[in-house]
N, C-alpha and C positions, 0 to 999 in steps of 0.2 A: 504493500500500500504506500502513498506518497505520505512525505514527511509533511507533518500539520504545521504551518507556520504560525507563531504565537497570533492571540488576537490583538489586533489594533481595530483602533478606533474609526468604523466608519460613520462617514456622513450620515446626519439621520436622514430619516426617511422623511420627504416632505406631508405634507397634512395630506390625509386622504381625499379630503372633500373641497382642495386646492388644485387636483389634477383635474383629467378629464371630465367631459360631459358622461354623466352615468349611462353604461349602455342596457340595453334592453335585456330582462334575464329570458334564454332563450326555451322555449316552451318542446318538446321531441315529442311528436306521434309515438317516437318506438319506446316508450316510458321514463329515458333518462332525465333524471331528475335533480334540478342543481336545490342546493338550501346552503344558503350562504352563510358563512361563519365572520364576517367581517365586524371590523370593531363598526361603534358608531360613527356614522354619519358614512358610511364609506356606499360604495356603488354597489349595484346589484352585479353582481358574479354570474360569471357566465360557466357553461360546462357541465357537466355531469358528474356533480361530487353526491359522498354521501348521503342519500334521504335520511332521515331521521327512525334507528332503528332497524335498518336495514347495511348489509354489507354490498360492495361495489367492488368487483376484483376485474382486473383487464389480465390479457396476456404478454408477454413477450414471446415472439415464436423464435423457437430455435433455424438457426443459420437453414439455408437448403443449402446440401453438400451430396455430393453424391456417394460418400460415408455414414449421413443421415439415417439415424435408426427412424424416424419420421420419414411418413413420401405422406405428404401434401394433395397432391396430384392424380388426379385419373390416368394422366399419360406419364407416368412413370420416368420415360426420356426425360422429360423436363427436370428430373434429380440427378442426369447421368451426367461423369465426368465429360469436360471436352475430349475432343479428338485428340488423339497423340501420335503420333509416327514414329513406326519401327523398321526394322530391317527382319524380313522372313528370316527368321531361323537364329534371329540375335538376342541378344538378351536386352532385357526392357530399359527403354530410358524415355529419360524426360526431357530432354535436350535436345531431338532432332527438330529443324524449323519445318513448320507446316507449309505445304503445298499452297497456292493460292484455292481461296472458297469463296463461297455466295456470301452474300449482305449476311443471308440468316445461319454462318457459321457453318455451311455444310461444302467436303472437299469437289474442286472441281476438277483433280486429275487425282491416281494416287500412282505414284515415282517407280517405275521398275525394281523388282526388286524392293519393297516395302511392301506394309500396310499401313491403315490407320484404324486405330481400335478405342474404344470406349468402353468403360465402365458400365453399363449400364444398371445394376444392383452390387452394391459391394457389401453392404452389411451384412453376417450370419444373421438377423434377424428376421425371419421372414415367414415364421406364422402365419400372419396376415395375410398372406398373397397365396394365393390357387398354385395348383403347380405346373401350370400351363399359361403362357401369357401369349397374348397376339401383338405382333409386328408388324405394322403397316408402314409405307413408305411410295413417295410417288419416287418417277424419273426412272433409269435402269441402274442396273449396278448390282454385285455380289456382295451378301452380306453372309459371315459365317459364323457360329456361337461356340464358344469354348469355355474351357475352367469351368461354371457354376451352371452353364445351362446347352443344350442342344437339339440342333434343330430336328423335330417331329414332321412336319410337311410344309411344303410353297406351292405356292401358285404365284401368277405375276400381285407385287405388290402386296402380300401377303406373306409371312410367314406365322406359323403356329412352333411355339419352342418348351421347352420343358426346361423346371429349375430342377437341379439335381441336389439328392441329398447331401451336399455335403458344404462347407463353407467357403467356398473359392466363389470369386467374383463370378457374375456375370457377365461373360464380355463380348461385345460384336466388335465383328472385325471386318471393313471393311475393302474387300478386296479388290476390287473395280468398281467405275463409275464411267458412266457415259460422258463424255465430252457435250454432248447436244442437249441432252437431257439428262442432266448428273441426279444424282439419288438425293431425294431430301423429305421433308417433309415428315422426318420416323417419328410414328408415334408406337408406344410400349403399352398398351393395356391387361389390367383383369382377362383373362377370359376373352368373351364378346367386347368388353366393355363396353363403357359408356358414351361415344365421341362427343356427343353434347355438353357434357358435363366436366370444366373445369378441375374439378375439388372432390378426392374420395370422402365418402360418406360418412366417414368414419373420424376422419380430418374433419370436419365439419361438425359433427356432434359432440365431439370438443369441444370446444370453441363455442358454441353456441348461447352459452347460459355468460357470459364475458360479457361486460358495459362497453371495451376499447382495446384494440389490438395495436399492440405497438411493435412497430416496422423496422427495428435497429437494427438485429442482425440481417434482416430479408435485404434490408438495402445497404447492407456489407459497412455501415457507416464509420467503423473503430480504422485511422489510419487511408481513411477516403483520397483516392486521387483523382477525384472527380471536379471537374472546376465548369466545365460547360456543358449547355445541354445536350449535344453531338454528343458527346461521351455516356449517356444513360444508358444503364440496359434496355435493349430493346427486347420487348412479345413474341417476335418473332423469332429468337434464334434459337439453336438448337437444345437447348439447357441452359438453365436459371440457376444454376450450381455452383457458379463462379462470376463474382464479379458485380453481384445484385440481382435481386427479382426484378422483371418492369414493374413501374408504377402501376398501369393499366391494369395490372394482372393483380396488387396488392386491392386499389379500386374495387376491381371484381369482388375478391372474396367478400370486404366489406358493405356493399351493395347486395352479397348474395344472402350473409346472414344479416344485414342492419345494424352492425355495429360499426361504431366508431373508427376510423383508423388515425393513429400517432405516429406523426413520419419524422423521422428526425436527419435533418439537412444536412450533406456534404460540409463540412468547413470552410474548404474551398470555393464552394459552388460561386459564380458570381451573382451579379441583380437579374442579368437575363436567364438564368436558368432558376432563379428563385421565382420569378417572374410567372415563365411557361410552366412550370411543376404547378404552380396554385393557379394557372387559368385551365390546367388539364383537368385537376383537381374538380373547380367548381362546373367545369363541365361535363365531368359524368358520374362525380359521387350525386346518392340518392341526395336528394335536397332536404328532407327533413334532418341528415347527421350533418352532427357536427364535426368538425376536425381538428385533431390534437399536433399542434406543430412547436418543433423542440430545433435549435438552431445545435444541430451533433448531437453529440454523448459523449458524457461524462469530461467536460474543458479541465476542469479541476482537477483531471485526474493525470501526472506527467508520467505515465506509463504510455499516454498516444500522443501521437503526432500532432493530434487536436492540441492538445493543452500546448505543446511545445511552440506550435504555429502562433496560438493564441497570445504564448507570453513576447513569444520573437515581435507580436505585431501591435502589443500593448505596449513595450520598450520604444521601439520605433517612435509610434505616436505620443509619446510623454504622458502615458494615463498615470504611470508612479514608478518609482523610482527601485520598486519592489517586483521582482518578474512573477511572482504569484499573484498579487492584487494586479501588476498591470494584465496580466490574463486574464481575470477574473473582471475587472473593467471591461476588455476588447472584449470577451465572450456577452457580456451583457448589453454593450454597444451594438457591436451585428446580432445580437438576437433582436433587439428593437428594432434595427433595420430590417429585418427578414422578416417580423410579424408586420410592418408599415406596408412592406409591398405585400404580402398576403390581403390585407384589410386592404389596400385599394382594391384589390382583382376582384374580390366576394365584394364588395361595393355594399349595396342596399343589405346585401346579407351578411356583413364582415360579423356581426353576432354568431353566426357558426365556428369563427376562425378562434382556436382554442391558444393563446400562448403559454408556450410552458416554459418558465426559467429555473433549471436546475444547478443546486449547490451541494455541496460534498455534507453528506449526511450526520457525520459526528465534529463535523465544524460547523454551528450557525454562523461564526463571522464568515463565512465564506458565502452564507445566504443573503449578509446582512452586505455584501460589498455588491451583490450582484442586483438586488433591490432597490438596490440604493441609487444606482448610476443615472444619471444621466435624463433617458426619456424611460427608461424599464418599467415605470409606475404607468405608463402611459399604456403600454402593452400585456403588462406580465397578468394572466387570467389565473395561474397556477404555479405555485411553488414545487417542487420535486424536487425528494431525494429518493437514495436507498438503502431504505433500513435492517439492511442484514444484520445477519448475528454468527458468531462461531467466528467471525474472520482472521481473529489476530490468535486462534489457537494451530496454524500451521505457519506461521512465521518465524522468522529463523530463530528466536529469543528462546520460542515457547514448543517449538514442534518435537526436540530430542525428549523434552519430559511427557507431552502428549503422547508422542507413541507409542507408549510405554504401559498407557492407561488402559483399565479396562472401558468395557463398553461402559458398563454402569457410570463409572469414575467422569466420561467424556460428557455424559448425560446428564450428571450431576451440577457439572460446568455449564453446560448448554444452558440448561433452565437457572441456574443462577442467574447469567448473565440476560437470558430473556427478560426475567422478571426483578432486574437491577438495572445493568448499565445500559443494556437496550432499550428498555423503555425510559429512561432518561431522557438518552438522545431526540426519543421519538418526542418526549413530553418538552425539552426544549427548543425543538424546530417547531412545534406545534403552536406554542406559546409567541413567538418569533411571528411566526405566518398569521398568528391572530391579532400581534401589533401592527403588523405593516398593513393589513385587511386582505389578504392574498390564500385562500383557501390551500391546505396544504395535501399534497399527494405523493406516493409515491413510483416511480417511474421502472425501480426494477425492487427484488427484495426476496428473503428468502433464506436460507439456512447460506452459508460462507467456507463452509469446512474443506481446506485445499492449501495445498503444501505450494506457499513462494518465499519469494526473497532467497531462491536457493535450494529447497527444501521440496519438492516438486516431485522428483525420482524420490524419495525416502518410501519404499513398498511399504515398507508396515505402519506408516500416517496411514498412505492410500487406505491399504486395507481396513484398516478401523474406520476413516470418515466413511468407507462406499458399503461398511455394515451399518453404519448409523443412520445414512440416507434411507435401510431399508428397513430398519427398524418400528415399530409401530410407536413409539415414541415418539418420532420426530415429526408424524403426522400432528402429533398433541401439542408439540411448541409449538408447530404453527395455530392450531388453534387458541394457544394463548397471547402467542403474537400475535395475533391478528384480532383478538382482543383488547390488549393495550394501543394499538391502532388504533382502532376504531374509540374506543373509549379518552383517547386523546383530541378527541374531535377529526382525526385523516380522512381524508379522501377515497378517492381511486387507488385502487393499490395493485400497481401491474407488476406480476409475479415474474422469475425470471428462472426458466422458461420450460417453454409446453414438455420435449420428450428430446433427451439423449443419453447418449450409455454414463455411466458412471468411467471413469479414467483417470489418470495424475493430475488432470486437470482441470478436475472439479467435478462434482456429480451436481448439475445443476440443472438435468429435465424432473419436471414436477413429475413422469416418467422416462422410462428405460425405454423399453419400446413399447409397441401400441398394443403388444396383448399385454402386460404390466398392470393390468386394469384393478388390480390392490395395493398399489404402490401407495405406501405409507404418504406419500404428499398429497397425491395425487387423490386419496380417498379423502383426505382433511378437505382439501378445496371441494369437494362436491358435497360435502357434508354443510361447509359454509355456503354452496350456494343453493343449496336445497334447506337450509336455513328460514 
């Protein structure tokens, strides 16, 4: 974790009822519901916080990778690795340059003597899928399956392939392609599947009972080299597996279930791709949702690029003299500028447009500097942080005596600290967001148990945190965390995240994979939302 710099004193915060004209609190057909927690005299709040008595939880979805124990997707392609080039009969690399391809990523020769092959399911998890999938694909061309699956029958444009029992990837391999009409268009289905149907069903009923889905890792945003709109992933190419979701395509889901989507913006990005992102936005999200818009993730945090960026460009422009508050100034600067052009685009409807300004969760001066700035009071509809717990038990100080622990021993610590220094924190940003009048929420949150600062490889941490994740216990602090949440007056609390395996580097899906359907998190949250 980054080192806390002491607090210093920011500027207060000007009068609430000094700033803007109050906006309008915005009414949702699909029942989101805001109740404003503002001091007196402050504006009507906009967004979908808390009702009174009721719990609010969004998502975060975990990355699409085509290592993904999650597939999203009816067309399964759209999780698969890119193309890679080999040499028949050599051994696998990452290194050969690709042949030239279509706009939508698909090869338009393949090189004598090569192939080009793709992942197409890499994960041993796969319960969930039939053991028969259909491959379709326009154009001509040879495709051949090996390692985890094999072909069953063809016809043109059609194959039928079998996954085999065992855990080796899926892999097509590309052996020809037409020059005239090169091969593209693969889609990977269920069965028959479903062509119609974006989003397996299963993916989808997930997800479903969530206020706001947040788009962090879909849109690849941690260390973004995204600066222009020409650089977005585009709908069309061949996988969404690297490099970002489309937009369109995160749109879709949220238009398909009626929930919220929270996007959180390139750093990079400049005005004109800030610009087009919220006039695509307003023109094909459903109209009654509103939109949760976040300039990045996590600036405060100098483990990315963002915060580094941020400080190099707070220095630059003289915001202080300090390269963590000047970051924390430039971040709350261009967030006001991102949420200014958002609110022109939505024009008559800028009351949809949700800003959220996020500050590092066990530092409020870090809330109190990003609050504070400038025009922020002008924009900022939502405060965010995240309020994990466990985090500082695998850092390099504390991790040689944790691994050592028993389960109980770890569990002991866990819930202390839930119902001690975790709820602190929560109880003092709460307090914070209540002076400034800024409803507070959180943006990711959730158990922290994970070996860094070095401590990463130590197997026997791993092993203990990835028994505690599965623990039924751990389901319980979340229900008490998410008690002193709520009971602090919070908000929205987007969980962090839907489904991935447990590993060195954190067991952080609310499941493993998607037959996991008793996962100690994963059962707490449905319990909360069937609350």
């Amino acid at each position: 974790m980054l080192t806390v710099f002491p607090k210093e004193q920011a500027a207060s915060a000007r009068r609430w009822n000094d700033r803007m004209e109050r906006r309008s609190l915005l009414k949702l057909a699909t029942g989101l519901i805001a109740a404003s927690v503002c001091a007196p005299g402050a504006r009507a709040q906009k967004g979908a916080i808390v009702a009174a008595g009721g719990q609010r939880l969004g998502m975060n979805l975990a990355p699409v990778t085509y290592w993904s124990t999650e597939h999203p997707f009816s067309n399964l392609a759209l999780s698969a690795s890119p193309w890679r080039l080999q040499e028949i009969n050599g051994p696998f690399r990452w290194d050969l340059e690709l042949p030239p391809s279509t706009a939508d990523g698909y090869p338009l020769l393949v090189p004598a003597g090569h192939l080009l092959e793709t992942f197409l399911i890499f994960t041993p998890r796969r319960e969930h899928l039939p053991d028969t999938l259909t491959v379709t694909y326009e154009g001509r061309g040879l495709i051949e399956y090996v390692a985890g699956g094999e072909l069953v029958s063809r016809e043109p444009g059609r194959d039928i392939i079998r996954i085999l029992p065992t855990n080796g990837a899926v892999i097509a391999r590309l052996m020809s392609t037409s020059t005239d009409t090169p091969l593209r268009d693969v889609r990977v289905l269920d069965g028959e599947g479903d062509a119609s149907e974006r989003f397996r069903p299963a993916f989808l009923d997930r997800l479903s009972s969530m206020s706001v889905l947040r788009f962090m890792d879909w849109m690849d945003t941690n260390n973004s080299k995204v600066s222009k709109w020409e650089q977005r992933p585009a709908a069309d190419r061949y996988s969404q597996a690297e490099g970002g979701v489309a937009i369109e395509i995160m749109v879709e889901l949220c238009n398909r279930l009626a929930i919220a989507p929270w996007f959180t913006l390139p750093h990079l990005a400049d005005d004109d791709y800030v610009r087009r992102f919220a006039e695509l936005v307003k023109g094909s999200l459903r109209p009654e949702l509103p939109v949760y818009v976040e300039y990045s993730n996590e600036v405060w945090n100098w483990l990315f690029e963002q915060s580094q960026y941020a400080g190099r460009e707070g220095m630059r422009l003289g915001l202080s003299g300090n390269v963590y508050e000047a970051g924390l100034r430039f971040y709350s600067q261009r967030s006001s500028e991102v949420m200014a052009i958002w609110e022109d685009v939505f024009g008559a409807d800028r009351e949809r447009v949700i800003g959220v300004y996020a500050a590092h969760g066990v530092n409020a001066w870090s809330s109190e500097v990003v609050l504070s700035w400038k025009d922020a009071m002008k924009h900022a509809d939502l405060l965010a942080i995240a309020p994990y717990f466990g985090g500082g038990m695998g850092n390099r100080d504390n991790a040689p005596t944790v691994a050592q622990w028993s389960l109980d021993k770890l569990f002991e610590a866990l819930e202390a600290e839930v119902d001690g220094e975790n709820r602190d924190v929560i109880q003092r940003q709460a307090e914070l967001a209540k002076r400034l009048g800024v409803p507070l929420v959180a943006y990711e949150g959730g158990q922290h148990l994970v070996g860094n600062s070095g401590t990463a490889a130590d197997e026997t941490l791993h092993r203990l945190f990835a028994e505690a994740n599965r623990d039924p216990r751990m389901g319980e602090l979340y229900r008490r965390h998410m008690d002193h949440w709520r009971d602090a007056g919070g908000g929205i609390y987007a969980l962090f995240h839907s489904m991935s395996q447990n590993s060195q580097w954190g067991c952080w899906g609310l499941m493993e994979y998607e037959s996991d359907l008793n996962a100690p998190k994963w059962h707490a949250v449905r319990q909360m939302l069937n609350a």
